[in-house]
C-alpha positions in Angstrom: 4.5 1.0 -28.4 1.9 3.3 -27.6 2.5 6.0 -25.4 0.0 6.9 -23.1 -2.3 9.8 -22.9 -3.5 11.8 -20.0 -5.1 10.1 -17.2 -3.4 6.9 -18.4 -0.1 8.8 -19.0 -0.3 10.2 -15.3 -0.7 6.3 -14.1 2.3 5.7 -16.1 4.4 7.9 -14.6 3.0 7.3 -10.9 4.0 3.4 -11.6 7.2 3.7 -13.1 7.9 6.1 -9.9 7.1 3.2 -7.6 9.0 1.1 -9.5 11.8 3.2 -9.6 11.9 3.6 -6.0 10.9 0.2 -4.4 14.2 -0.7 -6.9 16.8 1.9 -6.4 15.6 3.6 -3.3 14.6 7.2 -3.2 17.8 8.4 -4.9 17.2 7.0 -8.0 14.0 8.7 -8.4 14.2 11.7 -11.0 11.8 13.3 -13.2 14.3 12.1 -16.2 14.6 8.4 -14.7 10.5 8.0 -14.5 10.7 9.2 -18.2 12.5 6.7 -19.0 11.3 3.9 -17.1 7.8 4.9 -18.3 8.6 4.8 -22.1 7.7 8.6 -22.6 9.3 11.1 -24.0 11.7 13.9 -22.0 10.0 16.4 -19.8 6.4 14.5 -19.8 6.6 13.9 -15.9 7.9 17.3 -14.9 4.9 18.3 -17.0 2.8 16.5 -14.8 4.4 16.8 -11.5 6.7 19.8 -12.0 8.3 18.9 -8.6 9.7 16.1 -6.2 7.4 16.4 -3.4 4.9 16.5 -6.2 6.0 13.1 -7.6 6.3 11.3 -4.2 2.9 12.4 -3.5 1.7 11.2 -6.9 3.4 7.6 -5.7 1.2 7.2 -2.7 -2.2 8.3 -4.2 -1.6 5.8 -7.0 -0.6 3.0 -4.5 -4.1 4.0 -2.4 -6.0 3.6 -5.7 -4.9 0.4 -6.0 -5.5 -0.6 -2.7 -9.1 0.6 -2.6 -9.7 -0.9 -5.8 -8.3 -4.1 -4.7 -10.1 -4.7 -1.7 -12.2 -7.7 -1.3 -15.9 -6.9 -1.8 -18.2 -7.3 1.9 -20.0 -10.0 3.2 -17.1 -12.9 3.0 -15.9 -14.1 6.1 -13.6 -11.4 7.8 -10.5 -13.3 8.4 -10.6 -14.4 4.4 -10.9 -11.0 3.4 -7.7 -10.1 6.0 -6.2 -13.1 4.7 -6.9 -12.5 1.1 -5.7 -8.0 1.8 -2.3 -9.3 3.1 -1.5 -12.5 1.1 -2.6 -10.4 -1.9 -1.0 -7.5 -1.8 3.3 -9.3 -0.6 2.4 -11.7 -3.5 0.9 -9.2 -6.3 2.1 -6.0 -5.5 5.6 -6.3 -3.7 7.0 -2.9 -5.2 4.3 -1.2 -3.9 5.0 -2.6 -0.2 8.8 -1.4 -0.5 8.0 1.9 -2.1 5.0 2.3 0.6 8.1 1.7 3.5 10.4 4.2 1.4 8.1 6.6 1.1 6.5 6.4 4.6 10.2 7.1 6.3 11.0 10.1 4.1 7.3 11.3 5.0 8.8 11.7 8.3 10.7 14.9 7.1 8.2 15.7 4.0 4.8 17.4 5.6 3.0 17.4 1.9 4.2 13.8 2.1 2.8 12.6 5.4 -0.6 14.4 4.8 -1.0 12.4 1.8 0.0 9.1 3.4 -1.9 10.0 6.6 -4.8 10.6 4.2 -4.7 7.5 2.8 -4.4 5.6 6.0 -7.0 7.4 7.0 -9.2 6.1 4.3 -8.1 2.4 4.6 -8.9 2.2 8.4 -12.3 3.4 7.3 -12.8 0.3 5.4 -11.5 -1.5 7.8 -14.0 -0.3 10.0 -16.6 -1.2 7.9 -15.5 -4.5 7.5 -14.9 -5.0 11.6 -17.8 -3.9 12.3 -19.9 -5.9 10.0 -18.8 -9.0 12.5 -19.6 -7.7 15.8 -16.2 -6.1 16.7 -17.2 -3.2 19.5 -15.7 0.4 18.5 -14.7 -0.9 15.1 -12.9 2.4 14.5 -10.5 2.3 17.8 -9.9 -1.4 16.7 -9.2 -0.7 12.9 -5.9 1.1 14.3 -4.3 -2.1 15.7 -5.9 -4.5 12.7 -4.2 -2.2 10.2 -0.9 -1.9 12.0 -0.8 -5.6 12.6 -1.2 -6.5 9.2 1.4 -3.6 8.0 3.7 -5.5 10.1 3.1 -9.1 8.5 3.7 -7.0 5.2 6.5 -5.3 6.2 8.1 -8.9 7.2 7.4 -10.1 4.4 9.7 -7.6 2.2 12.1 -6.6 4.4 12.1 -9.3 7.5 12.1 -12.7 8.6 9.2 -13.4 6.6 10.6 -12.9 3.5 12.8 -16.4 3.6 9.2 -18.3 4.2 7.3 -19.9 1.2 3.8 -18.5 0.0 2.4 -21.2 1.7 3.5 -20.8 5.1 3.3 -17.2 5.2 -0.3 -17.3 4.2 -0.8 -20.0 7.0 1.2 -17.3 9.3 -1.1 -14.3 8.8 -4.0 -16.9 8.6 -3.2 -17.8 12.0 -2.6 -14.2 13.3 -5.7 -12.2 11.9 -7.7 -15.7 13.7 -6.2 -14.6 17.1 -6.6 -10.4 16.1 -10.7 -10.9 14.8 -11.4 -13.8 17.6 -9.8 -10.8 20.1 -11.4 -8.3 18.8 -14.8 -9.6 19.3 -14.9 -10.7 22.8 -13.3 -7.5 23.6 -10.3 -7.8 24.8 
C-alpha cells in the first residue's frame, strides 16, 4: 500500500475523520484513531491538524469540496439537478450526511466550528442561487434558504428518520415530488 503524500495525505486524513465519526460518533474521533483508519503512520494527523477543533474543521471543508465538486453542471432542468443533489449525495455519500449532522450539533458549542460550517453553507446557497435563479425564481437568494433547508431535511430523513426504511426508488420519487411543489412555488411566488 502506498501511503499518501501531502495534499493527498491531508484528504486522507480528512476522510478517514468522517468516516470515523459518521461511524463511532464524535467520541471515537482521535488523532491516533484517524491514523489508523487512514493507513498512516503515528503522529501524521497531529502533524497536520495539531488539534481537535482543527480536525473537525478539516472534516467539513473536505465534505464542502466534495459537494461543490459534485454538483450537477447548469443548464439541466432545475428539479433534475435538485433531484439528482439529494438522491446523489443519501445514496453515494451517506457518511458524509451523518458526519455533516454530527458535526453540525457540536458546531453549536464549537465557534471555529460553526464559522466553517456557516461558511460552507454560505457557499452552497450561492449555488443554489444561481441555479434558482437561472429559472425565473424572484429573489433567488431569500429563496435559496428554504430550498437548501428543505432538501437537508429530505437528507436528514433519509439517515436518521422515517426515510431511511424507504427503497431508493421511492425516496427518489419522494424528493422528486417535493422539490416539483418547492421550484413550481418558488416561481409563482408564493
Amino acid at each position: 500500500m502506498t501511503v499518501p503524500r501531502g495534499a493527498d495525505r491531508q484528504d486522507a486524513i480528512a476522510d478517514a475523520a468522517i468516516h470515523l465519526v459518521a461511524t463511532r460518533g464524535l467520541r471515537g474521533l482521535t488523532h491516533r484513531a484517524v491514523d489508523t483508519e487512514a493507513g498512516l503512520p503515528p503522529g501524521s494527523t497531529s502533524y497536520y491538524l495539531r488539534t481537535r477543533n482543527a480536525l473537525l474543521t478539516a472534516c467539513v471543508r473536505r465534505m464542502l469540496a466534495r459537494d461543490v465538486t459534485g454538483m450537477p453542471p447548469p443548464g439541466a432542468d432545475p428539479v433534475e439537478l435538485m433531484v439528482a443533489m439529494v438522491a446523489g449525495l443519501a445514496q453515494e455519500r451517506p457518511d458524509d450526511l451523518v458526519a455533516r449532522y454530527e458535526l453540525s450539533l457540536e458546531a453549536s458549542r464549537q465557534p471555529e466550528l460553526r464559522t466553517a460550517i456557516d461558511e460552507g453553507g454560505r457557499q452552497l446557497r450561492t449555488m443554489l442561487a444561481q441555479l434558482l435563479d437561472g429559472v425565473g425564481v424572484p429573489d433567488p437568494e431569500a429563496a435559496a434558504w428554504p430550498a437548501a433547508a428543505m432538501m437537508d431535511g429530505l437528507l436528514y430523513d433519509r439517515v436518521a428518520g422515517a426515510g431511511s426504511t424507504l427503497s431508493p426508488e421511492a425516496f427518489e420519487a419522494g424528493v422528486r415530488r417535493s422539490v416539483t411543489a418547492l421550484i413550481g412555488g418558488l416561481r409563482a411566488g408564493r
